[in-house]
C-alpha positions as CSV (number, residue, x, y, z in Angstrom):
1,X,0.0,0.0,0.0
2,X,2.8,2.7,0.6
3,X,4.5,1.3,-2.7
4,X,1.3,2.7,-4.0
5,X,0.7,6.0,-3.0
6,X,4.5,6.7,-3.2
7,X,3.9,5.8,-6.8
8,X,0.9,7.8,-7.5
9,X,2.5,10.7,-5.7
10,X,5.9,10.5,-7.8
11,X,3.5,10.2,-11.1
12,X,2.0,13.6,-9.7
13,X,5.0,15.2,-9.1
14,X,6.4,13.7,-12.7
15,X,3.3,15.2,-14.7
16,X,3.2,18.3,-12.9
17,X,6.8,19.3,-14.0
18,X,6.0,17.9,-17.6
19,X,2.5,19.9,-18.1
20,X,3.5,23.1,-20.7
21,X,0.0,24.1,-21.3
22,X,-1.7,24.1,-24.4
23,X,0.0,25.9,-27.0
24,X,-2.7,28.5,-28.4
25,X,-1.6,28.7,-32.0
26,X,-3.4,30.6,-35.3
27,X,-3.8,34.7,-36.1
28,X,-3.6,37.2,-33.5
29,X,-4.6,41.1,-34.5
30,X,-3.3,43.5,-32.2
31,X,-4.1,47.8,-33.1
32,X,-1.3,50.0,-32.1
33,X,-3.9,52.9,-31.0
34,X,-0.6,55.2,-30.3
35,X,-1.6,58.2,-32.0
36,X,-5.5,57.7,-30.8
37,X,-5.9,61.0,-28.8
38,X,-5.9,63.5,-31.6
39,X,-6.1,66.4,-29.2
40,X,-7.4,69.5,-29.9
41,X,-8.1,70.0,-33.7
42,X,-9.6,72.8,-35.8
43,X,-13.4,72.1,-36.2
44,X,-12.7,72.7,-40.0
45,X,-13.1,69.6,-42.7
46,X,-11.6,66.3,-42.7
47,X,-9.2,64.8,-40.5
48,X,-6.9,61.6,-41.0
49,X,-5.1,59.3,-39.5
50,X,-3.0,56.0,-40.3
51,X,-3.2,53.0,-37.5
52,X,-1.3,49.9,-37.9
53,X,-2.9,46.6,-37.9
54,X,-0.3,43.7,-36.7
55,X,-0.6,40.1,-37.0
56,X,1.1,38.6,-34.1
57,X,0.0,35.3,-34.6
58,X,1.2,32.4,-36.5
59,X,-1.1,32.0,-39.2
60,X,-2.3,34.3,-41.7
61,X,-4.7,36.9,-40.4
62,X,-7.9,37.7,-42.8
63,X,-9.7,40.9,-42.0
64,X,-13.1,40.3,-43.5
65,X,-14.4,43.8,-42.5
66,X,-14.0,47.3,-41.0
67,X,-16.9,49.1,-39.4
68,X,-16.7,52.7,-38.3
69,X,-19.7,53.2,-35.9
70,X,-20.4,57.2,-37.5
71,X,-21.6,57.8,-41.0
72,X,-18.9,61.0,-40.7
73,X,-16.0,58.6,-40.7
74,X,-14.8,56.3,-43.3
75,X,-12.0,53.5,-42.9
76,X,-10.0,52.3,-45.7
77,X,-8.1,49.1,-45.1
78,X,-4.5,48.3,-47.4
79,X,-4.5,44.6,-47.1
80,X,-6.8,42.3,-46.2
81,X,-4.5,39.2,-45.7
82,X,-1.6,39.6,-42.9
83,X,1.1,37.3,-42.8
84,X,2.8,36.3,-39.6
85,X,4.9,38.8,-38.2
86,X,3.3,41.3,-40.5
87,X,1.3,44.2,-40.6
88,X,-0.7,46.6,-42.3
89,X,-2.3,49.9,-42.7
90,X,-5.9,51.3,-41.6
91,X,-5.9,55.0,-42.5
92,X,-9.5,56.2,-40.4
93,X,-10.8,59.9,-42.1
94,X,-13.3,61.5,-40.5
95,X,-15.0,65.1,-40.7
96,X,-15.7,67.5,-38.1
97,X,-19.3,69.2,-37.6
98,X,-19.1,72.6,-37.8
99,X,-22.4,72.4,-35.3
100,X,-20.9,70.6,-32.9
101,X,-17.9,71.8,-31.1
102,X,-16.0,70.0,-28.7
103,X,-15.0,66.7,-27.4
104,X,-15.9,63.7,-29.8
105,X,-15.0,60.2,-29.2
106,X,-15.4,57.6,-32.7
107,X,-15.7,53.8,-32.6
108,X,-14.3,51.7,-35.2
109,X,-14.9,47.5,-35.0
110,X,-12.6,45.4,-36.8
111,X,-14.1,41.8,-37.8
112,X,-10.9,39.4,-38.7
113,X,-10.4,35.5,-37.6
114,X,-8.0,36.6,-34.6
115,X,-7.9,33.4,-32.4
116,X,-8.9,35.6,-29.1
117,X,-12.1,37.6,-30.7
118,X,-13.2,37.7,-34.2
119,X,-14.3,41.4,-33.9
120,X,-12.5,43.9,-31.7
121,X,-12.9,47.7,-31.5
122,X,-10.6,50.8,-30.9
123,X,-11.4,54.2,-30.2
124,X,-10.1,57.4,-31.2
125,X,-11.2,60.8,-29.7
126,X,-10.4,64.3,-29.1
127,X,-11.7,67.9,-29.0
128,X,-12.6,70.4,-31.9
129,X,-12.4,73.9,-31.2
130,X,-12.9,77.2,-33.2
131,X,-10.2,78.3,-36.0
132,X,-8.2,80.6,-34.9
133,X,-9.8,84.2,-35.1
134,X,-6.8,85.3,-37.3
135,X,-7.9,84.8,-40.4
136,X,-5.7,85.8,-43.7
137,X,-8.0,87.7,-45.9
138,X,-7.3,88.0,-49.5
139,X,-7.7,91.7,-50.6
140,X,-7.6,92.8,-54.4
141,X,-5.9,95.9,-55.5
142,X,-6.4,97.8,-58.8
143,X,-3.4,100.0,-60.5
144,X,-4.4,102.9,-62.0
145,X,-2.7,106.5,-63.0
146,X,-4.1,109.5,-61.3
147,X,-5.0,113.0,-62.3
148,X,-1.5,113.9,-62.5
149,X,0.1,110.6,-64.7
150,X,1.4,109.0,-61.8
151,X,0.3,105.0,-61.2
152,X,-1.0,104.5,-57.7
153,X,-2.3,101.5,-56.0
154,X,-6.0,101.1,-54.8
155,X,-7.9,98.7,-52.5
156,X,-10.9,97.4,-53.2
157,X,-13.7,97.8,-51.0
């Protein structure tokens, strides 16, 4: 009987120290959101930026789609298929609403065969302000001689 339990107990010990764990293998998408906090931004237009997509798997990545959650932004993907190791670009453009001033946060869902979630989301945000009060104004000037012959230069109104 103690030959017994000495042996189940070694076997314990023995597959204890052998046990690795399941390796987790197949794509893995990971956003680099550096960059994501765009500040403050003039509330004027469009706005873009480029975030890289990495595959940090070891199989081929497939992003099958890309979903900004606001009609106002649009995402265009450069490559669809990510190798190992590799990565690619998502440039997001978005436009400001001139009626809407200040702090704006945007969603954007990724949908890819990553083997920890097939759809994951980032965020990017910031504030719009006001254009600066400075504006250059463009001014037309005509040339014309006056009562005397002479050529003088005059602003328009």
């Amino acid at each position: 009987m103690k030959q017994i339990i000495t042996l189940i107990g070694l076997l314990a010990i023995v597959s204890g120290f052998g046990y690795s764990g399941n390796p987790v293998h197949g794509p893995l998408l990971i956003i680099d959101t550096s960059g994501a906090n765009f500040g403050a931004i003039p509330n004027t237009g469009y706005h873009e930026h480029t975030f890289t997509l990495r595959n940090e798997g070891d199989a081929m990545l497939h992003i099958s789609a890309v979903h900004p959650a606001c009609g106002c932004t649009v995402a265009s993907l450069k490559d669809s298929l990510v190798a190992p190791g590799g990565s690619t670009d998502l440039l997001i453009r978005f436009q400001e609403n001139e009626h809407w001033p200040g702090g704006f946060q945007k969603e954007v869902s990724i949908a890819s065969n990553s083997r920890d979630s097939s759809e994951k989301q980032f965020w990017f945000y910031g504030r719009f302000v006001a254009p600066s009060t400075s504006k250059i104004e463009r001014t037309r000037t005509f040339i014309k001689p006056d009562l005397k012959g002479r050529t003088i230069v005059v602003p328009a109104k």
